[in-house]
C-alpha positions as CSV (number, residue, x, y, z in Angstrom):
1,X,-168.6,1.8,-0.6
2,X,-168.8,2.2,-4.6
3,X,-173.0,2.2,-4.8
4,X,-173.0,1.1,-8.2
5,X,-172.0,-2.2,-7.3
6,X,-174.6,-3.0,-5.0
7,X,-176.5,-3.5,-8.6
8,X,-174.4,-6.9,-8.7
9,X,-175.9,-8.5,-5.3
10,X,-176.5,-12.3,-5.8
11,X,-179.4,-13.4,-4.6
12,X,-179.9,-17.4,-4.6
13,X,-183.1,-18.9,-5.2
14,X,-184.9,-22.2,-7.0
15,X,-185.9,-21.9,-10.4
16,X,-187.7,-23.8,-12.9
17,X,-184.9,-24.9,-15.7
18,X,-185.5,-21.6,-17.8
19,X,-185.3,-19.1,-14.8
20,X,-188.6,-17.6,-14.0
21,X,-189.6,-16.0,-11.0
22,X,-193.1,-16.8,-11.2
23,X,-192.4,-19.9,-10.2
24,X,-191.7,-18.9,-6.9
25,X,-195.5,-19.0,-5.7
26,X,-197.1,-15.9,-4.2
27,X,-195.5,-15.7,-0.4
28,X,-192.2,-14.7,0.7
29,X,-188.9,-15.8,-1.1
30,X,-186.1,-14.4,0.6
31,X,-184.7,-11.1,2.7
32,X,-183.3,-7.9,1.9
33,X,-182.8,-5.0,3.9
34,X,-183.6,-6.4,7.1
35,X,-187.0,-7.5,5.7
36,X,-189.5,-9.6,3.8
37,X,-189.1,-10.0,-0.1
38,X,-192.4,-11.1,-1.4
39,X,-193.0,-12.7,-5.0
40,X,-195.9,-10.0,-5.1
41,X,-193.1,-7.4,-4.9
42,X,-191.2,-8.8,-7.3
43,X,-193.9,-9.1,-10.0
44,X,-194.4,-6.1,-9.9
45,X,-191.1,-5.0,-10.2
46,X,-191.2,-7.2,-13.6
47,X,-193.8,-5.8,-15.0
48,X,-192.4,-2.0,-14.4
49,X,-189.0,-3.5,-16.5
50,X,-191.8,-4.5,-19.3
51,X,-193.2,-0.9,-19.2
52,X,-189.6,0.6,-19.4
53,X,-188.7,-1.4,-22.6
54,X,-191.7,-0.5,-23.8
55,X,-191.1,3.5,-23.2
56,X,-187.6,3.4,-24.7
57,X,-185.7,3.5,-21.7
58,X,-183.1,1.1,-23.1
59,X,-180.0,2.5,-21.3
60,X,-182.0,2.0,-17.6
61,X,-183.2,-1.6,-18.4
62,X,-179.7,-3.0,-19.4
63,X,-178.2,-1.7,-16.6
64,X,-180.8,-3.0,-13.6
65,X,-181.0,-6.0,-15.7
66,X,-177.6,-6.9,-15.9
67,X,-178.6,-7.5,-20.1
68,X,-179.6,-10.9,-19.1
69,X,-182.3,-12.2,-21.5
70,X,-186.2,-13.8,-21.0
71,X,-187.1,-14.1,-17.7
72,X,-183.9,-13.6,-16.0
73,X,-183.3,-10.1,-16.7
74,X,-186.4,-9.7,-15.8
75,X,-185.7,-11.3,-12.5
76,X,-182.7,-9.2,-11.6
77,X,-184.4,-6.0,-13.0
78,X,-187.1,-6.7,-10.2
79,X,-184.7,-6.9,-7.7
80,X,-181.9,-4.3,-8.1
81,X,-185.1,-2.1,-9.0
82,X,-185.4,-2.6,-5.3
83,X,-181.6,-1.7,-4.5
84,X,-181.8,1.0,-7.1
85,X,-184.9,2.9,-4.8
86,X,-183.2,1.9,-1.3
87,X,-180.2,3.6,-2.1
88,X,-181.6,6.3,-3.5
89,X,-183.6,7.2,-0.6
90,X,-180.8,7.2,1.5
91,X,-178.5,9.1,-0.9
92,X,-181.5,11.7,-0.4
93,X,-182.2,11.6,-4.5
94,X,-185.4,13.0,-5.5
95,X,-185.7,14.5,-8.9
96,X,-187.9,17.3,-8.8
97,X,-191.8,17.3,-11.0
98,X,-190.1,19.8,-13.7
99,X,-187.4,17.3,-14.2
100,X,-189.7,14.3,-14.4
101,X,-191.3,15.7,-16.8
102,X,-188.9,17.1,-19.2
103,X,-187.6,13.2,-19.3
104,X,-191.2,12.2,-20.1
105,X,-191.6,14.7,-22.9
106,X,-188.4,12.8,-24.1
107,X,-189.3,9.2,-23.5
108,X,-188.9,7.5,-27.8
109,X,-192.4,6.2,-26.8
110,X,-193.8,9.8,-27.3
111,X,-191.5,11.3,-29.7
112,X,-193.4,12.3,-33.2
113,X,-192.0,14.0,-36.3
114,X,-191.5,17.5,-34.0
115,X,-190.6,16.0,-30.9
116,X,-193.2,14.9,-27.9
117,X,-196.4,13.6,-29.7
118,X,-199.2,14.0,-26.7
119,X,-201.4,11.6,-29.2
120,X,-198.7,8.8,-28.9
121,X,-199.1,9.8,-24.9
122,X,-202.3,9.4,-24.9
123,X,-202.1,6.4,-26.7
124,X,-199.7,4.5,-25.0
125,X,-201.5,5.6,-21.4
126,X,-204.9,4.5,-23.0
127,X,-203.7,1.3,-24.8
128,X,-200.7,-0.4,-23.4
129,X,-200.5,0.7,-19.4
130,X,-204.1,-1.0,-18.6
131,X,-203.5,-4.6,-20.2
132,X,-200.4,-4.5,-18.0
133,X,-202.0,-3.6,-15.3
134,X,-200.1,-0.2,-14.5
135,X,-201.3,3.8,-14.7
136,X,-199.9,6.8,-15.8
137,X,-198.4,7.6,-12.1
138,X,-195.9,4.4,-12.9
139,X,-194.1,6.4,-16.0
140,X,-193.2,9.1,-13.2
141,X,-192.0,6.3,-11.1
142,X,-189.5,4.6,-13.7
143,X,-188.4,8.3,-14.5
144,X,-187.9,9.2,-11.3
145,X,-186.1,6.0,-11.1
146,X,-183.3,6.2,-14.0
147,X,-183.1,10.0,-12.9
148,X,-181.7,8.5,-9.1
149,X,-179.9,5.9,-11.2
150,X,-178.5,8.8,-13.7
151,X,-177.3,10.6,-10.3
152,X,-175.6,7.5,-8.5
153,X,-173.8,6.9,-11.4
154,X,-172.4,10.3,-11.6
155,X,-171.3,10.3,-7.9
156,X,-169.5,7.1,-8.5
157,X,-167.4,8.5,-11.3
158,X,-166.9,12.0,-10.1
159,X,-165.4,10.5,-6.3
160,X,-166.4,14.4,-4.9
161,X,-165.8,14.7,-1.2
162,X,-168.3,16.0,1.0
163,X,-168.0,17.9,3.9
164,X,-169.0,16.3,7.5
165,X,-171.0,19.6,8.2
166,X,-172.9,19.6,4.3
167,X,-173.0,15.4,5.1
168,X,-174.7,16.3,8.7
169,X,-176.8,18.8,7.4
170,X,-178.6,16.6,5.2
171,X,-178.7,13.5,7.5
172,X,-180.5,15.8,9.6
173,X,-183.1,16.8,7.1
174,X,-183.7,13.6,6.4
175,X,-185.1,13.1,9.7
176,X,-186.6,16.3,10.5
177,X,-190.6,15.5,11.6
178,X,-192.7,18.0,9.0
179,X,-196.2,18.9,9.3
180,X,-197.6,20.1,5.9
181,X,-201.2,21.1,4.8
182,X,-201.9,20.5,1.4
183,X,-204.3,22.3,-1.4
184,X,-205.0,19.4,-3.8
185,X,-206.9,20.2,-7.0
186,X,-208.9,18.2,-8.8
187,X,-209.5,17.8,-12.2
188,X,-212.9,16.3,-12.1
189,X,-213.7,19.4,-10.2
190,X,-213.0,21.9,-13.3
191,X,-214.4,19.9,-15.7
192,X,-217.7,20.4,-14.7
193,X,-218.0,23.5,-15.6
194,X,-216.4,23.4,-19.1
195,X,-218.0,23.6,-22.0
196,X,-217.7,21.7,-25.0
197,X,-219.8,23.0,-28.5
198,X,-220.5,21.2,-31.7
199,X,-218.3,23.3,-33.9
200,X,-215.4,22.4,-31.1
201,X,-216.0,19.0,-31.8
202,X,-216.0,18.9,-35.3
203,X,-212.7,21.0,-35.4
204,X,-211.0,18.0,-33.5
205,X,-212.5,15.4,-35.5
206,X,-211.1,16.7,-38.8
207,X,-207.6,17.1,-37.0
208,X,-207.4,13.2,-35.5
209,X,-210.0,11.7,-38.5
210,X,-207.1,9.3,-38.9
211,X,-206.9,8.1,-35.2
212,X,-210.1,7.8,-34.0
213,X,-211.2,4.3,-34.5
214,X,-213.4,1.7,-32.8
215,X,-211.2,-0.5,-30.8
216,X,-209.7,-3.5,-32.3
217,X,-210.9,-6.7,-30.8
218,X,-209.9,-10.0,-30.6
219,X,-211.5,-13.8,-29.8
220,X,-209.0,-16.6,-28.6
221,X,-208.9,-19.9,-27.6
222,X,-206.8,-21.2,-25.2
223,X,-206.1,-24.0,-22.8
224,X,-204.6,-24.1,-18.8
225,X,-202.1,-26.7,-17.8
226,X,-202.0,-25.6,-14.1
227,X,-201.4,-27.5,-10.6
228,X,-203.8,-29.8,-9.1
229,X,-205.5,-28.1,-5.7
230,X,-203.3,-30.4,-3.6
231,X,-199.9,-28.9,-5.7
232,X,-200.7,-25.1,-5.1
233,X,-200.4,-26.2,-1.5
234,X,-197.0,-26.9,-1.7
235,X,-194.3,-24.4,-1.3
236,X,-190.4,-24.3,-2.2
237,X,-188.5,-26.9,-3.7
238,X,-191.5,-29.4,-4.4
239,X,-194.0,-26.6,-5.7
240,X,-191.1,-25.9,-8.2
241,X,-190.4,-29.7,-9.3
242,X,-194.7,-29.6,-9.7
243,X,-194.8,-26.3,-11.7
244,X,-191.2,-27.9,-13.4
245,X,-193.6,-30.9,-14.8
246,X,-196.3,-28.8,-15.9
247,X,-193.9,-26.4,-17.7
248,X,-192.5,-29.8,-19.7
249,X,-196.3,-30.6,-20.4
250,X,-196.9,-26.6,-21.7
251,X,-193.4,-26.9,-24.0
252,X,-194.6,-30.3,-25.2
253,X,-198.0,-29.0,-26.2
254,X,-196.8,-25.6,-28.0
255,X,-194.5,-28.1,-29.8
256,X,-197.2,-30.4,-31.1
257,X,-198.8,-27.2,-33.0
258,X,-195.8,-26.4,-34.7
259,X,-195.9,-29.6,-36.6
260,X,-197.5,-29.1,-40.2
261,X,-200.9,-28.4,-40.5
262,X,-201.3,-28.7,-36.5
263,X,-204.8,-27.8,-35.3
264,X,-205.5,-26.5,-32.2
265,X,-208.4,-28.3,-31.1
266,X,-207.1,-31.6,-32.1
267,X,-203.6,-31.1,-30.1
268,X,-206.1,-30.1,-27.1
269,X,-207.5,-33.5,-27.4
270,X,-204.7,-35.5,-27.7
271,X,-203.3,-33.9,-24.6
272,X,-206.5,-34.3,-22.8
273,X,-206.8,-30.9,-22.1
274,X,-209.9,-28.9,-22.5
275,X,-210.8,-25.7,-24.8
276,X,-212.4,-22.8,-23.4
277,X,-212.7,-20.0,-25.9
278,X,-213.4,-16.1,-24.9
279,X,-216.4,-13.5,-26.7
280,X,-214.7,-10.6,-28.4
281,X,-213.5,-8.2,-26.1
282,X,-210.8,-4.7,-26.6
283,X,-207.6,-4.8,-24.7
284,X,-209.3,-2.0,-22.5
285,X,-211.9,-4.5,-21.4
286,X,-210.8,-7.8,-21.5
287,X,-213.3,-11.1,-21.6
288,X,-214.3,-12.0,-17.7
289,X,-212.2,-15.1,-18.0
290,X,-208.9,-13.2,-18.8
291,X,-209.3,-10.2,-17.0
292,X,-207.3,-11.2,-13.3
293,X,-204.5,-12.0,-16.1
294,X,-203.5,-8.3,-17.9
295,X,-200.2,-10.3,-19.6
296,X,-202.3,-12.7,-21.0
297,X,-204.7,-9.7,-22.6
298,X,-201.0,-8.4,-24.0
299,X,-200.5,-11.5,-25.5
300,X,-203.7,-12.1,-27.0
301,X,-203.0,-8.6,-29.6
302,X,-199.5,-9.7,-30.1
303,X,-200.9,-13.2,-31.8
304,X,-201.4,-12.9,-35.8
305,X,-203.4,-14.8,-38.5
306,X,-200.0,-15.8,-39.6
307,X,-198.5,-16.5,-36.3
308,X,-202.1,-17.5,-34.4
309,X,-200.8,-19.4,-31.4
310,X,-199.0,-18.2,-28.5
311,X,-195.7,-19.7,-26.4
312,X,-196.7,-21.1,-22.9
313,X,-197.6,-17.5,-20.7
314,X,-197.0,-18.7,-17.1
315,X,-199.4,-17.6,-14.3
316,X,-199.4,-18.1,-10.7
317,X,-200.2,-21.2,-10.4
318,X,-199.3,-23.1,-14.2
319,X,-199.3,-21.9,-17.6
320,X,-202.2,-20.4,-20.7
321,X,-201.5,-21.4,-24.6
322,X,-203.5,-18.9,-26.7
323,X,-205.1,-19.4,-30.2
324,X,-206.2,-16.6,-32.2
325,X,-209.8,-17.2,-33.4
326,X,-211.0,-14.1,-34.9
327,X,-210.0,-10.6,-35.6
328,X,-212.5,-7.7,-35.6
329,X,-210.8,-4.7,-36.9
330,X,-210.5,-1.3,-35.8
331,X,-212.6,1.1,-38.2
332,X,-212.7,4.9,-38.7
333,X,-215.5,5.9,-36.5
334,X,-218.2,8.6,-37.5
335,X,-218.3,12.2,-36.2
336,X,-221.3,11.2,-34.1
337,X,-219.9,8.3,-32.8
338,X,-216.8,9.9,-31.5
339,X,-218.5,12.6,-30.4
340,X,-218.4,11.2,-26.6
341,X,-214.5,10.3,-26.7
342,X,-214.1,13.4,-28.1
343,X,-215.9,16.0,-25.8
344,X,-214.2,13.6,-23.0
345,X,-210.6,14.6,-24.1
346,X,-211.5,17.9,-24.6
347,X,-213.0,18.2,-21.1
348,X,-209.9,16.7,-19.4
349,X,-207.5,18.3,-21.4
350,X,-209.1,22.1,-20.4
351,X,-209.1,20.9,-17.2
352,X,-205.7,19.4,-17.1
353,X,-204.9,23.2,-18.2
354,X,-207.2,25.3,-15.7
355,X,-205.7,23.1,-13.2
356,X,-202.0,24.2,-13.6
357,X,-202.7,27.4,-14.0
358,X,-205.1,28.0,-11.4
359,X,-202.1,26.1,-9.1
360,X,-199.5,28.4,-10.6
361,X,-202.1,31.0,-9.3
362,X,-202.5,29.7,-6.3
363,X,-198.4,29.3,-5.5
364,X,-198.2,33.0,-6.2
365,X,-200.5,34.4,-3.9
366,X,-199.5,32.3,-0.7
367,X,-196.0,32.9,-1.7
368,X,-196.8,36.7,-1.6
369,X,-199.4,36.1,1.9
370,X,-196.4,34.1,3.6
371,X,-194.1,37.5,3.5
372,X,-196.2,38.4,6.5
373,X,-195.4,37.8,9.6
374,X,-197.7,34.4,11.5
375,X,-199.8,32.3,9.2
376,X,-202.8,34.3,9.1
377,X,-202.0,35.9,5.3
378,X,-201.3,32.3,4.4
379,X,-205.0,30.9,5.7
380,X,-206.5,34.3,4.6
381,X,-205.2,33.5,0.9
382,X,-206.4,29.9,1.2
383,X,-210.2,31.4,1.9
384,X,-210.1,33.8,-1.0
385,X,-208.9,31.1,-3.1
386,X,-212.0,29.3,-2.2
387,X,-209.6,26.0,-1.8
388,X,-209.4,23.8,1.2
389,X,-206.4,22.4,2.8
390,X,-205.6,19.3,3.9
391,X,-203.5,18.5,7.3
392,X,-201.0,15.5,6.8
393,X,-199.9,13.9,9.9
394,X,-196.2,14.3,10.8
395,X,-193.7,12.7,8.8
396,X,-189.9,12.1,8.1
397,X,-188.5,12.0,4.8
398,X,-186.8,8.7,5.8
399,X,-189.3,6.8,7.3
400,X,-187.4,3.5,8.4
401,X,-191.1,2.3,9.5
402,X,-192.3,2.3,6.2
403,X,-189.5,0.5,4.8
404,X,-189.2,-2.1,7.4
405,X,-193.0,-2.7,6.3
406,X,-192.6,-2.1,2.5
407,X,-194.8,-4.2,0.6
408,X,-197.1,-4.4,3.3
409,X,-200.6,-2.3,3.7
410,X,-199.5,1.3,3.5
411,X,-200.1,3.0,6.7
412,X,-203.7,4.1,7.6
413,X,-204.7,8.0,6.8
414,X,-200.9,8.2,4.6
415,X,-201.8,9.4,1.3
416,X,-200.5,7.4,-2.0
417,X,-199.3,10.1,-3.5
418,X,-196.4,10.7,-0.1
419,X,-193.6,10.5,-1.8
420,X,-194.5,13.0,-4.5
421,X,-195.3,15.3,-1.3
422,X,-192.0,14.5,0.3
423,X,-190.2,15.4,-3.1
424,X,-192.2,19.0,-2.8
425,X,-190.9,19.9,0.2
426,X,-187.8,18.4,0.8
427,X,-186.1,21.5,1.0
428,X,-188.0,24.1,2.2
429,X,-188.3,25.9,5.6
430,X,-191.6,26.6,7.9
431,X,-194.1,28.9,6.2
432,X,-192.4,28.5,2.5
433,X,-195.0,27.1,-0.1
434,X,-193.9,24.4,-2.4
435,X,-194.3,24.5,-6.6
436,X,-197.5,23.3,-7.7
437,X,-196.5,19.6,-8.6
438,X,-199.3,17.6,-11.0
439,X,-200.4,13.9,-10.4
440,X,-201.7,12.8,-13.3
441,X,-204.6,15.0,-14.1
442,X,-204.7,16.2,-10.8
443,X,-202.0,18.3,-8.7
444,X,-200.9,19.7,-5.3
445,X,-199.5,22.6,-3.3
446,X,-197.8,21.5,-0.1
447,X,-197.2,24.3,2.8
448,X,-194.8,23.6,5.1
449,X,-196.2,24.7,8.5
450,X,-193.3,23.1,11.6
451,X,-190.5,21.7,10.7
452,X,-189.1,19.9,14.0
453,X,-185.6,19.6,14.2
454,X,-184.1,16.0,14.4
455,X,-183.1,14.9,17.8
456,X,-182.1,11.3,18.6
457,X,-179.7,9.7,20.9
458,X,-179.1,7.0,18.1
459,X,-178.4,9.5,15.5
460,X,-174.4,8.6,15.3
461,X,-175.2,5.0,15.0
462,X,-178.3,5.9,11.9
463,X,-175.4,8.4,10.7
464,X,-172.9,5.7,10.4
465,X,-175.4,3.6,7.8
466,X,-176.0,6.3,5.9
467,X,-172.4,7.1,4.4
468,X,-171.2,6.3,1.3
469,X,-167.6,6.1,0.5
């Protein structure tokens, strides 16, 4: 089978006239894989191919999309986003944290005049991933993604053979039950006990004068054209003829205000519909009545003096037009007033450093206790460190549980950050210690403790649906 083409599955739905899959309420709205594909799923899929544009990964979100514009290549980037991660987990493709990371440092979104700008980082992370409701743990996730896409794509071309004992080798790792202890560090935990002194924070005032700034804020005005209570009870074709209607009503109405001298308030009131209008309130803490809505936040600091109302932005259940009434620019703040910001990134950032290298540290030692014979050294180092570990329950690194049940309710007592782990240790043996792989601010050391060997009666039939050729 040539994996790349998988990318070109059809997948038939009902759309609205301009294809949207918003429009396809918030349950179920088809099968893949042998399972459930939710709109929840799906939207947020779409919003990770928003983030990628808006990162500079260019190359990755033509080829998931299929370069189909608006809402449709949004739509199939959602989707083959999910074929993209299926077949890379069985393919076995998981990019290690090093290599994550060097893509980061490379993403055009953080590039300054000499190469990775951590301001623009810090930025982007501060500024743009909360109003799209996303974190910093979803940047590693699209990287890790294009790396598994970068990979597939250079299996496809090259055509190498693999050996059946290399191909049953790592079918059987795949399914080999580990039990690993972690150390996690925290960087909460460090920060406590650094210190931060005036003359520290003046020193990084006078370097980033120019960037620290009150936050810009914004006031709109906007109406809702959404179903009655009786329509968001419908589902499938007739729910999209309803939100079909309301969509002509929405184009009709962003029409009306681009007629000459158009006011917003009066178009309101010849459509009937009523004005609500918002306080002033920063993209990192939107107005109560926008806040269950982060695209409608993005939108609201896209909107101009020039260009003050917005296109239709569809919701679950109908559509928002914005109008910009006010504008409260950023200022340069005073060394006082940025003195909290300030000793908060310097505390983070020291922290984010003492935890690296106390986990670099840390890797060492065990590394050097688990020459010993038993596991005594290793629990012996552990104490000395002063660290505690924490016992994961069994797992596979294909768990066809968890994908049968994907975008349910993850598993109880399975940590979040399980893939991440299963990355860490993929490859290693009982008693090796992994790297020290950082979350976010945070980080881990996994040690591999058993390592059961697979054993299944089925395994010729898995084996079967996991080669590629």
């Amino acid at each position: 089978m040539i994996v790349i083409a998988i990318l070109a599955i059809p997948f038939i739905f009902y759309f609205v006239r301009t294809p949207d899959y918003g429009a396809m309420g918030r349950g179920d709205v088809g099968q893949i894989y042998g399972r459930k594909l939710t709109q929840l799923e799906i939207d947020a899929n779409a919003r990770l191919g928003g983030l990628a544009q808006a990162l500079g990964m260019s190359e990755f979100w033509e080829t998931l999309s299929l370069r189909q514009p608006g809402n449709a290549g949004y739509g199939t980037f959602a989707v083959n986003l999910i074929v993209l991660r299926h077949e890379a987990e069985r393919l076995g493709l998981r990019p290690s944290a090093s290599e994550i990371a060097d893509v980061v440092r490379k993403l055009p979104a953080f590039q300054g005049e000499s190469g990775f700008d951590i301001k623009k980082f810090t930025d982007f992370v501060r500024n743009a991933l909360g109003p799209m409701g996303l974190g910093e743990e979803h940047i590693e996730q699209l990287v890790r993604d294009e790396l598994a896409l970068n990979e597939i794509k250079k299996l496809v071309s090259a055509g190498i053979s693999v050996s059946p004992g290399e191909l049953d080798s790592n079918f059987r790792r795949s399914y080999d039950k580990f039990s690993v202890s972690l150390v996690r560090f925290q960087a909460s935990d460090f920060a406590k006990n650094v210190t931060v002194t005036d003359e520290d924070v003046q020193k990084y005032y006078d370097a980033h004068k120019a960037e620290l700034k009150t936050d810009e804020k914004r006031k709109v005005q906007f109406v809702q054209l959404t179903l009655t209570d009786e329509q968001k009870k419908l589902a499938g074709k007739e729910r999209i003829e309803a939100l079909q209607k309301v969509s002509d009503r929405a184009t009709d109405f962003t029409q009306a205000l681009l007629e000459k001298a158009a006011d917003f308030k009066q178009a309101a009131e010849k459509f009937q519909l009523p004005v609500r209008e918002t306080g002033e309130f920063a993209a990192t803490a939107p107005d109560p009545q926008l806040k269950d809505n982060p695209q409608i936040v993005a939108a609201s600091f896209k909107l101009s003096l020039q260009e003050p109302n917005s296109d239709p932005i569809q919701v679950a259940d109908g559509f928002y037009i914005l109008h910009l009434a006010g504008v409260a620019e950023a200022r340069p703040l005073t060394v006082d007033e940025a003195k909290p910001k300030i000793v908060d990134a310097l505390k983070k950032a020291r922290a984010r450093e003492q935890v690296s290298t106390k986990g670099a540290e840390l890797v060492q030692q065990l590394r050097e206790a688990a020459k010993s014979p038993g596991g005594a050294a290793v629990e012996a180092a552990v104490q000395k460190a002063g660290v505690k570990t924490e016992k994961l329950p069994p797992f596979q690194l294909i768990d066809e549980e968890a994908q049968e049940s994907k975008g349910k309710e993850p598993k109880k007592n399975e940590p979040p950050d399980l893939p991440a782990i299963k990355d860490a240790v993929a490859f290693l043996d009982p008693g090796e210690v992994s790297d020290f792989s950082p979350s976010g601010e945070n980080g881990f050391i996994a040690i591999v403790e058993t390592r059961e060997p697979f054993a299944d009666p089925s395994a010729g039939e898995k084996k079967a649906t996991h080669c590629f050729c």
